[in-house]
Gaussian input, Z-matrix of N, CA and C with variables (Angstrom, degrees):
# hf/3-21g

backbone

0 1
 N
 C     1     B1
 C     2     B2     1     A1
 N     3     B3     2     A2     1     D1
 C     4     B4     3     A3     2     D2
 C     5     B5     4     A4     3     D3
 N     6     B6     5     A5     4     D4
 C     7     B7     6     A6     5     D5
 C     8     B8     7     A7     6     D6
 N     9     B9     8     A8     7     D7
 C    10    B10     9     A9     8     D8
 C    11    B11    10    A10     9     D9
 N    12    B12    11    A11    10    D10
 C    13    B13    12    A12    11    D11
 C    14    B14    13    A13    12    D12
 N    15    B15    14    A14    13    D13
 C    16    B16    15    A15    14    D14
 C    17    B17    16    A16    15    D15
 N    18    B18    17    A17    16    D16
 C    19    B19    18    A18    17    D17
 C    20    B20    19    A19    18    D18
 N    21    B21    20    A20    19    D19
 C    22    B22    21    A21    20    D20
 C    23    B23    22    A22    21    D21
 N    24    B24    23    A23    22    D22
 C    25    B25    24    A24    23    D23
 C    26    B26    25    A25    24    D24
 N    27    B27    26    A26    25    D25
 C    28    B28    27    A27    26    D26
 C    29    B29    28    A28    27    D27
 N    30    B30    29    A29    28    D28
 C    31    B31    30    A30    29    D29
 C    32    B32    31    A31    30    D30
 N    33    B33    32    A32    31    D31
 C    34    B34    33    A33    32    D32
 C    35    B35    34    A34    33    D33
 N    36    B36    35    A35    34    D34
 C    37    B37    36    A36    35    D35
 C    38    B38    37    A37    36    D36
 N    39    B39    38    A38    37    D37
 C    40    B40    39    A39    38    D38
 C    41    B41    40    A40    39    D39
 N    42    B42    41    A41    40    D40
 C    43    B43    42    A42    41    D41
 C    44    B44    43    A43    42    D42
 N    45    B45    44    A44    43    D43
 C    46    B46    45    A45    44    D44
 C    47    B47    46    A46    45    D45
 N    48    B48    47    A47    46    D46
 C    49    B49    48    A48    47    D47
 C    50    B50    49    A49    48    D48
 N    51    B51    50    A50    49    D49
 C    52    B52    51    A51    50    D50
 C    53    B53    52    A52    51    D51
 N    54    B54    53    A53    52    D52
 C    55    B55    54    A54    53    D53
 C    56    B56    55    A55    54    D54
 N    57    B57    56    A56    55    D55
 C    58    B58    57    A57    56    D56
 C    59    B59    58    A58    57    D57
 N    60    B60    59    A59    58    D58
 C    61    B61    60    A60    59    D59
 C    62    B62    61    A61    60    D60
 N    63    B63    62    A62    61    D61
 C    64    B64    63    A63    62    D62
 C    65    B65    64    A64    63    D63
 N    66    B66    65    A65    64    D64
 C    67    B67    66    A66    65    D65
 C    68    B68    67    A67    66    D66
 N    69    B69    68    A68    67    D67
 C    70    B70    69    A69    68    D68
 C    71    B71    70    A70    69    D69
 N    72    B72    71    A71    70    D70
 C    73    B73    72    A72    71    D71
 C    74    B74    73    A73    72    D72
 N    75    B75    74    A74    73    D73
 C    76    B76    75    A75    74    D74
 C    77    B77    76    A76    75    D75
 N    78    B78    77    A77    76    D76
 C    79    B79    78    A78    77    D77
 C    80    B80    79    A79    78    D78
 N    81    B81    80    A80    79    D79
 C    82    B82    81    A81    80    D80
 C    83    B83    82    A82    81    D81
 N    84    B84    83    A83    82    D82
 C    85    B85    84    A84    83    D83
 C    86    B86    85    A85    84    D84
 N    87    B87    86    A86    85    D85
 C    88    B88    87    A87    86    D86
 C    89    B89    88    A88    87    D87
 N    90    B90    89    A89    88    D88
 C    91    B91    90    A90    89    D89
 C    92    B92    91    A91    90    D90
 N    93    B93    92    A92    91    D91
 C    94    B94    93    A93    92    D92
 C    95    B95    94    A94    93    D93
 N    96    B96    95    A95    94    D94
 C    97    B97    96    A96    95    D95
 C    98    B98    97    A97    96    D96
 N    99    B99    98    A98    97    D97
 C   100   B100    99    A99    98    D98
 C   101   B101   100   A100    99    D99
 N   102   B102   101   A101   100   D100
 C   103   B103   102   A102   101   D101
 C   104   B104   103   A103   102   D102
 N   105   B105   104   A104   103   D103
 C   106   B106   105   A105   104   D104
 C   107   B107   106   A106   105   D105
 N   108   B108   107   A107   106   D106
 C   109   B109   108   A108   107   D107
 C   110   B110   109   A109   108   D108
 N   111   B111   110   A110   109   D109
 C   112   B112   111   A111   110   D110
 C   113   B113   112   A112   111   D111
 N   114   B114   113   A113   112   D112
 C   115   B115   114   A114   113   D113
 C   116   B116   115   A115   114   D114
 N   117   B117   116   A116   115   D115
 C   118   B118   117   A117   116   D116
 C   119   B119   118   A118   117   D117
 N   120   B120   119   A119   118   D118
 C   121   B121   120   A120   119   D119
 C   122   B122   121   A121   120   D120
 N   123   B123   122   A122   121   D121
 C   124   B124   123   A123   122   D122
 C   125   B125   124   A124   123   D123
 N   126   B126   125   A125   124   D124
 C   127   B127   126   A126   125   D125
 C   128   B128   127   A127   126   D126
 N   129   B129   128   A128   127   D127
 C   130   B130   129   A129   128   D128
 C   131   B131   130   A130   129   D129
 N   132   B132   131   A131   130   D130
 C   133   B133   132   A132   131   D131
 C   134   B134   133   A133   132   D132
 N   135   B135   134   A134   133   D133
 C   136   B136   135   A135   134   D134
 C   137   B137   136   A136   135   D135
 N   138   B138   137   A137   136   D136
 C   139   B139   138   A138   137   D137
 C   140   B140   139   A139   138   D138
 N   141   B141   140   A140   139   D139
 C   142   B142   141   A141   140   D140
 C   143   B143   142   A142   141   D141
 N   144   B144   143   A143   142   D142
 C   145   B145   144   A144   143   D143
 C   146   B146   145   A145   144   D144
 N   147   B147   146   A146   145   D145
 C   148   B148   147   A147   146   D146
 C   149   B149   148   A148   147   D147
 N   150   B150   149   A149   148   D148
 C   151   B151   150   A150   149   D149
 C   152   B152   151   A151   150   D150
 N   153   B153   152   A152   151   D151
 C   154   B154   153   A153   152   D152
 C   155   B155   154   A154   153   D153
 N   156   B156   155   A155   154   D154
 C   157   B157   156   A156   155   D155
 C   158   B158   157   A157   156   D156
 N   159   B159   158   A158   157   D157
 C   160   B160   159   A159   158   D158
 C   161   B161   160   A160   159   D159
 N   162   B162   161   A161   160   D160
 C   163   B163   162   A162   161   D161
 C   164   B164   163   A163   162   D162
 N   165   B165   164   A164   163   D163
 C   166   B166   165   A165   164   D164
 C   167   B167   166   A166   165   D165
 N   168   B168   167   A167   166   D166
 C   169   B169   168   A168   167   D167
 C   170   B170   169   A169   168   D168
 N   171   B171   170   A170   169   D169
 C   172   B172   171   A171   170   D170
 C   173   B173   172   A172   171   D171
 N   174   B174   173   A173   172   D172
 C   175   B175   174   A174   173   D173
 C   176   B176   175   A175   174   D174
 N   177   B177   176   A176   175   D175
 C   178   B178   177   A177   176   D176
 C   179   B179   178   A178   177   D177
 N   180   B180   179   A179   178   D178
 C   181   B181   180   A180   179   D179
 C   182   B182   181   A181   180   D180
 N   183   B183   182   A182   181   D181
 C   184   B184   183   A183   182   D182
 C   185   B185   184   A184   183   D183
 N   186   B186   185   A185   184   D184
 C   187   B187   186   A186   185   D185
 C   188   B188   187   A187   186   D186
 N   189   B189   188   A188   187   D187
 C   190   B190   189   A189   188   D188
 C   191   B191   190   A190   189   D189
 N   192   B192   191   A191   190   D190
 C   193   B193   192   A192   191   D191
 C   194   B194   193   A193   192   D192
 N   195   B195   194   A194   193   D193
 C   196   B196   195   A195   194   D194
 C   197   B197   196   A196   195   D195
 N   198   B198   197   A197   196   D196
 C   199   B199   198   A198   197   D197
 C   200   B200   199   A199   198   D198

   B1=1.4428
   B2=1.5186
   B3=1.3419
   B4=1.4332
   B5=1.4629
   B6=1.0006
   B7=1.2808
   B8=1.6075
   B9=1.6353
   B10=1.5538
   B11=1.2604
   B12=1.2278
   B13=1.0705
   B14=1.5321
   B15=1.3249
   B16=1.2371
   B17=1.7027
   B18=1.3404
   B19=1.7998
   B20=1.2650
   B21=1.6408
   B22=1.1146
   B23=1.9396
   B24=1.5117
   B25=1.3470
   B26=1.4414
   B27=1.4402
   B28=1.5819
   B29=2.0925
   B30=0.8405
   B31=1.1542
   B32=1.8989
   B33=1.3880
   B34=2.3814
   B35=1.2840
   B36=0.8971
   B37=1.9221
   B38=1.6171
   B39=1.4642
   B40=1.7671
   B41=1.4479
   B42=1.2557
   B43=1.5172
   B44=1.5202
   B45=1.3589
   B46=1.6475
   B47=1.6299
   B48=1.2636
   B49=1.4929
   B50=1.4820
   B51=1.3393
   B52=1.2359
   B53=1.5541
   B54=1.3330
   B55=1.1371
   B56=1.7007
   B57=1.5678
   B58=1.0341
   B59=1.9971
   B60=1.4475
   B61=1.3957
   B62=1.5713
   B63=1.2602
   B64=1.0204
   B65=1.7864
   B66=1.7520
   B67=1.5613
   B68=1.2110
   B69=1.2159
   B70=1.4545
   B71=1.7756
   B72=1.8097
   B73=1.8897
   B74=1.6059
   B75=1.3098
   B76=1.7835
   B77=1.5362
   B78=1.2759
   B79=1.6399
   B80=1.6788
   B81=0.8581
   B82=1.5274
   B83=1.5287
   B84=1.5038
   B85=1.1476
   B86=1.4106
   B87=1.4849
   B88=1.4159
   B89=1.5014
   B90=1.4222
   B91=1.5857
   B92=1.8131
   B93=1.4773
   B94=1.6535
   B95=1.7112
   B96=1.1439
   B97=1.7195
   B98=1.5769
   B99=1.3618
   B100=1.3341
   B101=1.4162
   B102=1.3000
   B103=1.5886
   B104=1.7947
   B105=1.8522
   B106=1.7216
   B107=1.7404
   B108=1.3066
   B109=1.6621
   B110=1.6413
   B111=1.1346
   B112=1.6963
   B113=1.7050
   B114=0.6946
   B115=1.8024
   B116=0.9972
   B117=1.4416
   B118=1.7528
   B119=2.0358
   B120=0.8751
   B121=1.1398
   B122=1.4852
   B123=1.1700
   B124=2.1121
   B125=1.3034
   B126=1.4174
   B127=1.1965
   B128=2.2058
   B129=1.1402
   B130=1.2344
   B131=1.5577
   B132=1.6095
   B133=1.6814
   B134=1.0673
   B135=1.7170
   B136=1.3150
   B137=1.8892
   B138=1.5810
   B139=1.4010
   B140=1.9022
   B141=1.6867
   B142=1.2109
   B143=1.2300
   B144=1.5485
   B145=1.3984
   B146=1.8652
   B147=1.3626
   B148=1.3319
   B149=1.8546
   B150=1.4733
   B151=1.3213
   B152=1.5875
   B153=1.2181
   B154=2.2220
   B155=0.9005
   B156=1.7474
   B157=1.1851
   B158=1.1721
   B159=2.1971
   B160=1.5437
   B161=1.4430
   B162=1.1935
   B163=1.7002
   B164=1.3623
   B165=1.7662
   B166=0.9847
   B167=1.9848
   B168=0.8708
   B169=1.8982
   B170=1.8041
   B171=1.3411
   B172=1.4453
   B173=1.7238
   B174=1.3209
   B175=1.5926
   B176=1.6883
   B177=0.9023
   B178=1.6213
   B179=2.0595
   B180=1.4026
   B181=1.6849
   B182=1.6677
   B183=1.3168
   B184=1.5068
   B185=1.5534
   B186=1.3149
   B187=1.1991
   B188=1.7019
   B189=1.5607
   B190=1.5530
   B191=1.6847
   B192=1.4546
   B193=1.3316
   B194=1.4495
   B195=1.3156
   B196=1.5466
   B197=2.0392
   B198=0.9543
   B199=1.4586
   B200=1.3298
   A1=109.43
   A2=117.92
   A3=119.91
   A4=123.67
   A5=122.84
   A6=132.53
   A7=118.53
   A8=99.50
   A9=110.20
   A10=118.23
   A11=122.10
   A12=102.34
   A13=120.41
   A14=123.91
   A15=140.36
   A16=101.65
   A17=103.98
   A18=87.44
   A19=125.24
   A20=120.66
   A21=149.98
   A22=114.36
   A23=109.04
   A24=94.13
   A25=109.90
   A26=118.40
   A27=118.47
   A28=109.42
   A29=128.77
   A30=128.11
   A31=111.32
   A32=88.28
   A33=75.23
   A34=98.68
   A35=106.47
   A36=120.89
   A37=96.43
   A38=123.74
   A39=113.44
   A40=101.37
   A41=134.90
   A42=152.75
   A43=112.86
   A44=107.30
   A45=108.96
   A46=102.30
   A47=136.70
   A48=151.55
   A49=94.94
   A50=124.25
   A51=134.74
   A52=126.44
   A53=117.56
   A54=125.78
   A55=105.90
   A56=116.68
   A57=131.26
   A58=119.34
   A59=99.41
   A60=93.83
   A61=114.41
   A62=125.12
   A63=129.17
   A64=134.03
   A65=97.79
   A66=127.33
   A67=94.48
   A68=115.37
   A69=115.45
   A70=128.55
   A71=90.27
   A72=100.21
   A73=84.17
   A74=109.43
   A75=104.01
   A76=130.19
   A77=101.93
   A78=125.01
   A79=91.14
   A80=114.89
   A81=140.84
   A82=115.78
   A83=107.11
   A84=122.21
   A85=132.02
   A86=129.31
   A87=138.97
   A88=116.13
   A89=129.07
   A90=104.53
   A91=109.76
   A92=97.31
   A93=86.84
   A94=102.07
   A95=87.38
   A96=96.56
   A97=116.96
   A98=136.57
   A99=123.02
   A100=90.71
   A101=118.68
   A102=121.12
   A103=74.24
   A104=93.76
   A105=113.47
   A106=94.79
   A107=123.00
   A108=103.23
   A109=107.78
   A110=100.22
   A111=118.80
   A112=98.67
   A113=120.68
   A114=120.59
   A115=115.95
   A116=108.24
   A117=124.49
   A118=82.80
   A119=144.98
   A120=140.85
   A121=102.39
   A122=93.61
   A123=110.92
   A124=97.17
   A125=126.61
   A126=119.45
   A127=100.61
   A128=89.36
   A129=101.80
   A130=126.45
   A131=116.75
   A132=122.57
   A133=117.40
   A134=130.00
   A135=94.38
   A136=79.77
   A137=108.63
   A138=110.98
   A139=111.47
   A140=82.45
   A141=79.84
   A142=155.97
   A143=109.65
   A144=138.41
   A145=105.74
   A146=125.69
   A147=124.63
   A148=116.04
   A149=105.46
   A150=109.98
   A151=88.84
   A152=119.14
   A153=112.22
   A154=83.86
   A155=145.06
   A156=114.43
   A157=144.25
   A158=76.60
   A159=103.46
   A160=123.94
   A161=106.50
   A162=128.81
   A163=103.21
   A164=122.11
   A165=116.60
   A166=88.38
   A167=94.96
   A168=112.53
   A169=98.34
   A170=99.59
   A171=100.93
   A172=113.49
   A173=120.95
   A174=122.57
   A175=112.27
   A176=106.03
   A177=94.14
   A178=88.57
   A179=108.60
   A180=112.36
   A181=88.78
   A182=119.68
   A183=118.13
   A184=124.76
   A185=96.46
   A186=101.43
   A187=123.62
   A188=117.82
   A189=133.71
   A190=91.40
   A191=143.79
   A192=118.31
   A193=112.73
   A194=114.21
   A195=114.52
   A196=93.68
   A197=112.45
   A198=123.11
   A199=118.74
   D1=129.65
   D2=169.84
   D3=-90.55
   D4=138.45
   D5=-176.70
   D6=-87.63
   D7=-54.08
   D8=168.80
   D9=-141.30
   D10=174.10
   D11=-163.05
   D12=-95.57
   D13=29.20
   D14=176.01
   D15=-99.77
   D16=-23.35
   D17=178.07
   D18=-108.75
   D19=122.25
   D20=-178.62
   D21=-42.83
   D22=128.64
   D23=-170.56
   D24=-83.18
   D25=12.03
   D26=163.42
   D27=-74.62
   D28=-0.89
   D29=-174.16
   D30=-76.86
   D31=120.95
   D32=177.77
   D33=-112.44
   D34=139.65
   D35=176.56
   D36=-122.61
   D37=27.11
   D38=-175.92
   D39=-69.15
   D40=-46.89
   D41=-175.89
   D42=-78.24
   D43=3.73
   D44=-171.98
   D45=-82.11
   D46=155.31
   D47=179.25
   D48=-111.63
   D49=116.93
   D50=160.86
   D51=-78.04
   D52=101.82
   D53=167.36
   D54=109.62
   D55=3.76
   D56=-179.16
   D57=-31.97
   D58=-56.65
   D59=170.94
   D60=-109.31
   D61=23.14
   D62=160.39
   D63=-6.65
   D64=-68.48
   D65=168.94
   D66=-46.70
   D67=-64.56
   D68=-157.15
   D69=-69.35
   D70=-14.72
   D71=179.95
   D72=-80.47
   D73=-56.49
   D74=-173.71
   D75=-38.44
   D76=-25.52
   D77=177.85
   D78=-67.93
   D79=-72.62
   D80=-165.72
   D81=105.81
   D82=62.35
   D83=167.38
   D84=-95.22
   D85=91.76
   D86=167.96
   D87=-2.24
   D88=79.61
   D89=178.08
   D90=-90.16
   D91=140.50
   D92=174.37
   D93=-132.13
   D94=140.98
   D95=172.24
   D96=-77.84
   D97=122.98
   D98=-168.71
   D99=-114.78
   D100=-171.88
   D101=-141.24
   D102=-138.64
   D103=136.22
   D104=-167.11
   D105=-50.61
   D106=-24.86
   D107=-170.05
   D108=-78.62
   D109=-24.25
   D110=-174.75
   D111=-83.87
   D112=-34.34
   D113=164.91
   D114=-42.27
   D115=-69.28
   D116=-153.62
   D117=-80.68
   D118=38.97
   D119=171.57
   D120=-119.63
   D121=-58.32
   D122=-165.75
   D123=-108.13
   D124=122.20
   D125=-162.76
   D126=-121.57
   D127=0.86
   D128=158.75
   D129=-173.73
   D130=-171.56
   D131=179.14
   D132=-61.30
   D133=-4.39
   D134=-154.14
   D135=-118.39
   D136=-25.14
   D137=156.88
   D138=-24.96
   D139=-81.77
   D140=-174.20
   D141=-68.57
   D142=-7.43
   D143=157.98
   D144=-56.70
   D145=-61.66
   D146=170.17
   D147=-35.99
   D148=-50.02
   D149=-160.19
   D150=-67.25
   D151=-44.91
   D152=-160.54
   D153=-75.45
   D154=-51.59
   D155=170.06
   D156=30.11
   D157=-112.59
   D158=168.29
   D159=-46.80
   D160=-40.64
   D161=-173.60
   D162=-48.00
   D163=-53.74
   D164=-134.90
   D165=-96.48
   D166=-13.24
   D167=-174.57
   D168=-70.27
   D169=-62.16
   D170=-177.39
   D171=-71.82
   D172=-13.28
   D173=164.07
   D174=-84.49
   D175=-8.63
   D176=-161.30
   D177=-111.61
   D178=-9.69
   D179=-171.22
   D180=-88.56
   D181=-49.99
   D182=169.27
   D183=-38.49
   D184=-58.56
   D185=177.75
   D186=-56.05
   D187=-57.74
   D188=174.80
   D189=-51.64
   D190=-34.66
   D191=-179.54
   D192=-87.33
   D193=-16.95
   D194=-170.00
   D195=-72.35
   D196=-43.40
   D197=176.31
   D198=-50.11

């Protein structure tokens, strides 16, 4: 069944969970899908919260000296 007309009738949602992260859009929590090689790296949030972190510490220190 199509909904709009942007979605393709190859699409299966039989296995889909409705409303699954729901709580969590309401929170206003960022969900991002990471890619299976990027998984098996970061094996969870709080991993990956540390790493942008750092990331974002050492991008934003670049930047204030380039200035």
């Amino acid at each position: 069944m199509k909904n709009t007309k942007d979605m393709l009738d190859d699409y299966d949602f039989s296995k889909g969970k409705r409303g699954k992260y729901a709580k969590q859009y309401a929170a206003g929590t960022n969900l991002i899908a990471l890619e299976p090689d990027v998984a098996k790296i970061y094996k969870d949030a709080e991993i990956i919260n540390e790493t942008l972190r750092a990331v974002a510490k050492i991008a934003f220190r670049k930047k204030k000296h380039a200035a």
